[in-house]
KETIBA-898894 format. One line per field, with one value per residue (C-alpha): y negated, x, z negated; residue number from 0. Coordinates in pm, 1 decimal, always signed. Layout:
py	c(Y_...)
px	c(X_...)
pz	c(Z_...)
num	c(NUM_...)
***
This chain:
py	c(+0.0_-333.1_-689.4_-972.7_-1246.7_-1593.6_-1820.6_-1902.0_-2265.7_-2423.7_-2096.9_-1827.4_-1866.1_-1594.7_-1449.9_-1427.4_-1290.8_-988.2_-920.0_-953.2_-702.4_-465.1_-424.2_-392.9_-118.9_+39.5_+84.6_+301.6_+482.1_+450.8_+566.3_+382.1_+275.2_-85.1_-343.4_-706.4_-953.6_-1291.7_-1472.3_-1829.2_-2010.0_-2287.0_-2494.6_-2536.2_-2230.1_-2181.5_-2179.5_-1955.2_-1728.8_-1734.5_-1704.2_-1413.4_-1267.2_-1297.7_-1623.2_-1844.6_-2159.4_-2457.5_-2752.5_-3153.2_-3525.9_-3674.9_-3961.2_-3901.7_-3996.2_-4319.2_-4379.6_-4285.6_-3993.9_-3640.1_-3275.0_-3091.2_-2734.9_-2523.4_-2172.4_-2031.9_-1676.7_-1623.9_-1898.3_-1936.8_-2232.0_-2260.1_-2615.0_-2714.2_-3096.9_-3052.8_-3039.8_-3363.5_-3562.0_-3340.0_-3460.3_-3276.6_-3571.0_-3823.8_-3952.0_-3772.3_-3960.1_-4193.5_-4217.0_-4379.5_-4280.1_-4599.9_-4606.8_-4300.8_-4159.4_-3820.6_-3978.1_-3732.4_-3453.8_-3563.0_-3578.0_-3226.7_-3100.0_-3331.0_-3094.3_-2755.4_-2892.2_-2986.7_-2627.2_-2474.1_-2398.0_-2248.8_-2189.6_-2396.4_-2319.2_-2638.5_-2563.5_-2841.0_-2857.7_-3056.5_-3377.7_-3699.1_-3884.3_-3999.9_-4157.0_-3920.1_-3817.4_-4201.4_-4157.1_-3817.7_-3937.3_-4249.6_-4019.0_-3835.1_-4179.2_-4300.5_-4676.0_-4824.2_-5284.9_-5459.0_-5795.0_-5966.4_-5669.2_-5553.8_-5241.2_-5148.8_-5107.0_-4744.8_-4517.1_-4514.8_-4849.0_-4992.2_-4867.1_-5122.7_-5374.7_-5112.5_-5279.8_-5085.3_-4745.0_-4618.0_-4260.9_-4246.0_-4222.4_-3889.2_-3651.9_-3476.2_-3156.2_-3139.3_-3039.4_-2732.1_-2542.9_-2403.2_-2591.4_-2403.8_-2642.0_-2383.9_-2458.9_-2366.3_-2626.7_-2746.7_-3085.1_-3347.8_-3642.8_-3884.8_-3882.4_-3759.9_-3437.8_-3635.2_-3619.0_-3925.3_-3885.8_-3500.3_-3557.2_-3887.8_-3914.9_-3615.7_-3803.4_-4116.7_-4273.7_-4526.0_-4518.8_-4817.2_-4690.4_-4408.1_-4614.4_-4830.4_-4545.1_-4424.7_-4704.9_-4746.4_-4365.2_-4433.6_-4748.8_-4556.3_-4282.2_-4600.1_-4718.3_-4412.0_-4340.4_-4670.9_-4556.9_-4166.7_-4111.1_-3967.7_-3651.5_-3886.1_-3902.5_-3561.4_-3453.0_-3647.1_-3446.3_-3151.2_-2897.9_-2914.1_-3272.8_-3394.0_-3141.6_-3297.0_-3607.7_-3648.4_-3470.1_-3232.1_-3490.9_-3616.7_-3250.3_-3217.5_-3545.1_-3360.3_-3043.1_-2821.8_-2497.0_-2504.9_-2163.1_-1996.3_-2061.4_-1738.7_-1544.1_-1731.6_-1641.0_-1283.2_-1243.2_-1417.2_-1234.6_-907.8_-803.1_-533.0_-309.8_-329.3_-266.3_+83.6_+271.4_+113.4_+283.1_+43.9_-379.0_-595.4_-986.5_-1289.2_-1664.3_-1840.4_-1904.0_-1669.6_-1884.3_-2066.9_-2167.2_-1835.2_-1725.9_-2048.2_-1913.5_-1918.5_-1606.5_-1307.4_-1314.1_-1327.1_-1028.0_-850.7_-891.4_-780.5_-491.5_-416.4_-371.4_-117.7_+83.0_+20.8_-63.3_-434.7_-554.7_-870.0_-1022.7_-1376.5_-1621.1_-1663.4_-1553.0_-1759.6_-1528.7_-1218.5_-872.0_-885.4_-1166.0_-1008.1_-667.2_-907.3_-1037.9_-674.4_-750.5_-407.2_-557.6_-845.5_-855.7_-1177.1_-1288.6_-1437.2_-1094.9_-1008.9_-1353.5_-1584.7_-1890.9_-2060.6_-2277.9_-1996.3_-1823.2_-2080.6_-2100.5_-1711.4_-1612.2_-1340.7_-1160.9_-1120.6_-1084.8_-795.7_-622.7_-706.5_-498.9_-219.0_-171.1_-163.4_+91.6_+344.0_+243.1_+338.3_+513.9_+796.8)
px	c(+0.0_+133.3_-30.7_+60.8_-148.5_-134.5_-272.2_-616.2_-601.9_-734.8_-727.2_-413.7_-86.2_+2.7_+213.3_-130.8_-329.0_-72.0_-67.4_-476.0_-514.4_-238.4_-434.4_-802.6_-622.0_-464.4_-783.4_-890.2_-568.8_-308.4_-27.1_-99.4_+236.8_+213.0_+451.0_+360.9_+505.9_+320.1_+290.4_+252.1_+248.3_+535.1_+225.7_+228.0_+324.3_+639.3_+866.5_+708.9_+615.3_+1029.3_+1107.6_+900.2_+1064.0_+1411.6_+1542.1_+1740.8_+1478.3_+1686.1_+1566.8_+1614.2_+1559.0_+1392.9_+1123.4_+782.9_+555.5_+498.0_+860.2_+831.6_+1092.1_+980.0_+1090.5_+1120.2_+1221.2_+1372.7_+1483.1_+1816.8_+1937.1_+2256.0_+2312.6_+1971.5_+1713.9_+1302.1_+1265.5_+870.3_+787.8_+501.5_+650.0_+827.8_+616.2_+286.7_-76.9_-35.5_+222.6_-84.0_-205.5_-557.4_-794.4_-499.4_-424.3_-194.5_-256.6_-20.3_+237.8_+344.1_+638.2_+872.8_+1204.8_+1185.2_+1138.9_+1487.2_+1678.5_+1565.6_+1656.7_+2028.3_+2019.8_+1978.9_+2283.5_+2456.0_+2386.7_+2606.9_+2229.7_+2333.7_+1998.2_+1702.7_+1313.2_+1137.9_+798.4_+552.5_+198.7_-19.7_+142.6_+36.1_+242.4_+165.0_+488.4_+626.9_+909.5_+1085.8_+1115.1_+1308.0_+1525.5_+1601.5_+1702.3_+1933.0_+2088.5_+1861.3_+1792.2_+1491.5_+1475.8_+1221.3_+1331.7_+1525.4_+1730.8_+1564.8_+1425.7_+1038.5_+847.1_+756.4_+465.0_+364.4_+181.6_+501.2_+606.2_+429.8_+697.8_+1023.1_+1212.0_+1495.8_+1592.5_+1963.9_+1974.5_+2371.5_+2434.8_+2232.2_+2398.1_+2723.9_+2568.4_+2245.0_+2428.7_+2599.2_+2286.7_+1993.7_+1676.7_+1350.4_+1033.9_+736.8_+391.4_+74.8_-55.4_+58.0_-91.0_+84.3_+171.3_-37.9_-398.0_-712.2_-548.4_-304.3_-160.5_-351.4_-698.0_-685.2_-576.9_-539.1_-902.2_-753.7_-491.7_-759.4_-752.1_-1013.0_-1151.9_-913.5_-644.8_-672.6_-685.0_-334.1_-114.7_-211.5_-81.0_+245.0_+311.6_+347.2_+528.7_+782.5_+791.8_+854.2_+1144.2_+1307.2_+1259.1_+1496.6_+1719.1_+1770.4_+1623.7_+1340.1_+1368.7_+1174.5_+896.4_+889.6_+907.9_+621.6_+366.1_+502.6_+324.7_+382.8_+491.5_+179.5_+218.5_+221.7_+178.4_+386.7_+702.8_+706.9_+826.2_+1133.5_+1210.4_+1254.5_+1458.1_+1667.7_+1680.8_+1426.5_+1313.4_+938.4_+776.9_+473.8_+470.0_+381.4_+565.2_+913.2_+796.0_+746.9_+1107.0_+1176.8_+1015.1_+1080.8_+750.6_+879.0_+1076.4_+791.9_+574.1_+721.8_+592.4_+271.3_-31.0_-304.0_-223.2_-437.5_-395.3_-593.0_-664.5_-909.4_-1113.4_-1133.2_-1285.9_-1192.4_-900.5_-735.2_-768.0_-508.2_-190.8_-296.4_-129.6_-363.2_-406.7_-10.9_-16.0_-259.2_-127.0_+221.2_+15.9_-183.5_+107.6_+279.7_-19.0_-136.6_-476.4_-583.0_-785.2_-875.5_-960.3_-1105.6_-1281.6_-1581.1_-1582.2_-1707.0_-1621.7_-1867.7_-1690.0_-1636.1_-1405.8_-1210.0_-1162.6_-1065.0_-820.8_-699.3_-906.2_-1101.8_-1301.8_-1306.8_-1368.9_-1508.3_-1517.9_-1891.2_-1994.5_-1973.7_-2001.0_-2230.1_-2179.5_-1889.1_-1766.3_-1786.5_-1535.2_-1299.6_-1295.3_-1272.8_-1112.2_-849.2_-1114.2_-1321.1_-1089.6_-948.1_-1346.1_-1248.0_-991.7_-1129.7_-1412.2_-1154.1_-999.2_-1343.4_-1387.1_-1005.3_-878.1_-1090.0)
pz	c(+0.0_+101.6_-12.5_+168.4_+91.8_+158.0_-140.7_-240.7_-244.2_-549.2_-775.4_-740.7_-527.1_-344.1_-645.4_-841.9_-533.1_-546.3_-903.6_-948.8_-579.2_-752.9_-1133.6_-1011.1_-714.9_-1019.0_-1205.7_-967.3_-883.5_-1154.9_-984.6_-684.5_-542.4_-382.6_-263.0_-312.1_-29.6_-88.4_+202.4_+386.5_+704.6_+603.7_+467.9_+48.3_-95.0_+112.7_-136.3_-388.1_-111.8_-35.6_-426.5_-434.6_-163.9_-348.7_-261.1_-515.8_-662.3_-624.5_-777.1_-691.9_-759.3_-433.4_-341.1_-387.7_-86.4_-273.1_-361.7_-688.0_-811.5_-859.4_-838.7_-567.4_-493.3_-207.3_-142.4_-64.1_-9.3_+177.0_+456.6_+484.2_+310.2_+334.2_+291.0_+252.6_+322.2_+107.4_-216.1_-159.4_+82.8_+15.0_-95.1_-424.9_-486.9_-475.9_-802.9_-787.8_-578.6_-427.1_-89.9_+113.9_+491.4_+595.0_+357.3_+227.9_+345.4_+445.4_+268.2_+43.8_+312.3_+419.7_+87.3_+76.0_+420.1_+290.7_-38.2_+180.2_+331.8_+81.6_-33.3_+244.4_+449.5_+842.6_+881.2_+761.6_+761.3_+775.7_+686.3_+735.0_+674.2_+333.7_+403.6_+233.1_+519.5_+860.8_+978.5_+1258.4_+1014.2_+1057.9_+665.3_+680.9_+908.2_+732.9_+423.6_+716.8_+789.0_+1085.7_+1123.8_+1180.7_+1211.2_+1297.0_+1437.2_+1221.8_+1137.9_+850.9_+776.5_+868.3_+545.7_+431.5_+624.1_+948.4_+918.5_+887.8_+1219.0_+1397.0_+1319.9_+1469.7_+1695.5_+1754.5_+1607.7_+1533.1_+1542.2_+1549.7_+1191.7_+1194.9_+909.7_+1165.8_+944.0_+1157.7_+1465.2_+1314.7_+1170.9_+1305.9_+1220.7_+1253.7_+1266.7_+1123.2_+1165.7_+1197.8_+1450.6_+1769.0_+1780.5_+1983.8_+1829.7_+1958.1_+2141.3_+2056.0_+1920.1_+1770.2_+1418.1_+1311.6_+1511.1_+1382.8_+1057.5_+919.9_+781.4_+517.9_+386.8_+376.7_+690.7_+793.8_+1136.2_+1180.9_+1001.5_+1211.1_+1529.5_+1389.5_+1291.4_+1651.5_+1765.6_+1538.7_+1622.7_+1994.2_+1941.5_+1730.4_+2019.6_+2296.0_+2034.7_+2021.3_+2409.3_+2460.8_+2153.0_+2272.5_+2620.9_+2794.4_+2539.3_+2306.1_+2520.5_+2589.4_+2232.9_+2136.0_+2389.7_+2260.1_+2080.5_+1723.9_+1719.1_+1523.8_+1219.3_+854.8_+998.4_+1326.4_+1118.4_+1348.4_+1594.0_+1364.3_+1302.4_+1701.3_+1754.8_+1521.1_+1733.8_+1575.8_+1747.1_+1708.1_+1581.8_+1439.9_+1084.2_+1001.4_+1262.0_+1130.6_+775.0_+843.4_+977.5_+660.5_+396.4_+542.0_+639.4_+916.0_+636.1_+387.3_+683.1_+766.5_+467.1_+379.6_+543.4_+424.0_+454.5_+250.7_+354.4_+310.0_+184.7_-10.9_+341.0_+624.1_+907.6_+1205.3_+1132.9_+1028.6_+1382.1_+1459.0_+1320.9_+956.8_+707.3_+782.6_+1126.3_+1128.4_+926.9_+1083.0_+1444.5_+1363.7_+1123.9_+1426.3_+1651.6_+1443.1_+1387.8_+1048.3_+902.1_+763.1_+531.5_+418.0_+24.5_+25.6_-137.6_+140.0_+469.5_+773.5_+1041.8_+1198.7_+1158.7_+1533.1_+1554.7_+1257.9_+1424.3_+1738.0_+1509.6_+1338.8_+1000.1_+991.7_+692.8_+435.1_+116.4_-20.3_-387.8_-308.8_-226.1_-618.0_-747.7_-523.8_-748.4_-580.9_-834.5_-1027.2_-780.9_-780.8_-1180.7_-1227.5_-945.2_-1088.2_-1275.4_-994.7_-742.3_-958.5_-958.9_-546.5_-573.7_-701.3_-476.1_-256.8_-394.7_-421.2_-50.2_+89.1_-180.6_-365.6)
num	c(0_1_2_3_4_5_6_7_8_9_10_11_12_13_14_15_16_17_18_19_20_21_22_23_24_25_26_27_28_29_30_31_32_33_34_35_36_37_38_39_40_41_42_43_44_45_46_47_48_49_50_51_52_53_54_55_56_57_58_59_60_61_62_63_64_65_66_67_68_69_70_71_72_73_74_75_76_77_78_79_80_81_82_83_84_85_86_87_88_89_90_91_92_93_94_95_96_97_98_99_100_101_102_103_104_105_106_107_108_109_110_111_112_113_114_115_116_117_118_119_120_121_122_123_124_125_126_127_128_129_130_131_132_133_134_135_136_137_138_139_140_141_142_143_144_145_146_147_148_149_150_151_152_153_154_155_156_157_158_159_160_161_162_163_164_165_166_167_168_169_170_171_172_173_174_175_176_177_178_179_180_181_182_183_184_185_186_187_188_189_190_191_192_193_194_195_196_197_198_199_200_201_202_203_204_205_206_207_208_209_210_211_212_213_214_215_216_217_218_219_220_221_222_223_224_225_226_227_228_229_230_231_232_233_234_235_236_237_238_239_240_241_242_243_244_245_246_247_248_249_250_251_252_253_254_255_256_257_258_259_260_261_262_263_264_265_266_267_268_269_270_271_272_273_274_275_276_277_278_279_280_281_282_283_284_285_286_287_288_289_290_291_292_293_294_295_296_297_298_299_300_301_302_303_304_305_306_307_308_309_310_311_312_313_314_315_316_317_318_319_320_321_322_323_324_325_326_327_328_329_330_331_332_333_334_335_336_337_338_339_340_341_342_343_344_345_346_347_348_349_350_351_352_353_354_355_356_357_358_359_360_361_362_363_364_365_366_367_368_369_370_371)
***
């Protein structure tokens, strides 16, 4: 039995998923010999998901998406580093109910891509997904010693409001590091940076973006992209239609200025973790997330799981806190059943606030059904 599980969001990381699946399975089948890999797609829970996994916790002092100091963490094992924007420029850094869709920033994205360096990184996994920022990564790059004046020669304010003041952009300075290691950009979107299905039309109104705010970082982001066309060449331009130039808030564009290979989230994690070794042995795979909808189908933990669980042959299925998808578009997707929380416990604030216990009952229905 393998469980690799992505979080539920709101109630148990990935760690907790595992260790709730693993007792109620062990109810019904003491013996029951399972391996726990939590999972994620490079979004929040990176790092734990990494730790998990056996990589080193390192821990360090970088800017908050407001400027304001906090601590953030990173993974290392060997040469290689899982560095998650999130925990230094994610919304979880937001005073609750504070947001700052034209003013927070990535600088502290880049002091921790700087520390995975510093580390003696060769190969970095730049996860990138919850961001509280909107500034097409001009802040990370700052922190990586980029230069952005407006036109006096100062430097723009903060966020990707302030980006409507650039006037020219100094990428020269660039950390000489960068251009030794190999920088992976994983995500689970592959919006372009600006547009209709840009990062702020899609998702500036999460981070608190006003139809007008929405409509001015839109406008700052493909000023900034014009800027750095002049500064670098017509690979600017070409990295901001890219896919995956729009995640966590146009990021994904700074992280391919700096020669990022966009992937998968959840296929780069995967190689990771180790899912293919754990894989060989198991011959039951029980993934998931707190929602199984949409979205999941669009690169999100379990359908990663269950396509590479698929292709080897093994059976999938899914725990969750609700599902939103009909059983056909799960076995489409390799799921041969989920198991909700709201099938046992329709209340779903009560799911949310008791969601080990009754994930655990979850778990052992699951058990009578595949097990006994």
């Amino acid at each position: 039995m393998l469980i690799a599980a992505d979080k539920f969001k709101g109630s148990l990381t990935a760690v907790q998923v595992a260790e709730r699946v693993t007792a109620g399975l062990r109810r019904v089948v003491p013996d029951l010999p399972v391996e726990a890999l939590p999972v994620a797609d490079g979004g929040d829970g990176t790092v734990d998901a990494a730790v998990a996994a056996g990589f080193e916790r390192r821990e360090v002092r970088v800017a908050g998406p407001l400027g304001d100091e906090v601590t953030a963490a990173f993974a290392l094992r060997g040469g290689t580093a899982v560095v998650e924007m999130a925990e230094a420029s994610g919304l979880q850094r937001l005073p609750a109910g504070v947001f700052a869709p034209l003013t927070a920033s990535t600088y502290g994205s880049g002091e921790l891509l700087r520390a995975a360096l510093d580390a003696g990184a060769r190969t970095i996994v730049f996860g990138v997904g919850g961001s509280a920022t909107t500034d097409g990564g001009a802040g990370m790059l700052s922190a990586l010693g980029a230069r952005f004046l407006d036109a006096d020669g100062d430097p723009v304010p903060p966020g990707g409001g302030g980006l409507s003041e650039l006037a020219s952009a100094d990428l020269s300075e660039l950390d000489p590091r960068l251009g030794s290691v190999e920088l992976v950009l994983a995500s689970d979107v592959d919006n372009p940076l600006t547009g209709p299905k840009g990062a702020p039309a899609v998702y500036g109104p999460q981070k608190g973006a006003s139809p007008d705010d929405v409509e001015s970082l839109d406008s700052a982001l493909a000023h900034y992209a014009k800027v750095l066309e002049e500064a670098v060449g017509g690979k600017a331009a070409e990295f901001a239609a890219s896919p995956g130039a729009g995640a966590a808030g146009g990021i994904g564009f700074g992280a391919l200025l700096l020669g990022a290979r966009f992937r998968p989230g959840i296929e780069v994690m995967l190689e990771v973790l180790g899912f293919a070794p754990a894989l060989e042995w198991a011959d039951l795979v029980i993934t998931g997330e707190g929602s199984l909808d949409e979205q999941t189908l669009h690169g999100k933990a379990p359908a990663g799981v269950a396509a590479a669980a698929r292709a080897a042959g093994k059976e999938v299925i899914a725990v969750c806190g609700r599902v939103a998808l009909p059983p056909e578009a799960l076995g489409r997707a390799g799921i041969r059943r989920a198991y909700p929380l709201t099938e046992l416990e329709p209340d779903v604030a009560k799911c949310i606030a008791e969601a080990g216990p009754i994930l655990e009952r979850v778990a052992e229905h699951i058990g009578r059904d595949f097990l006994v």
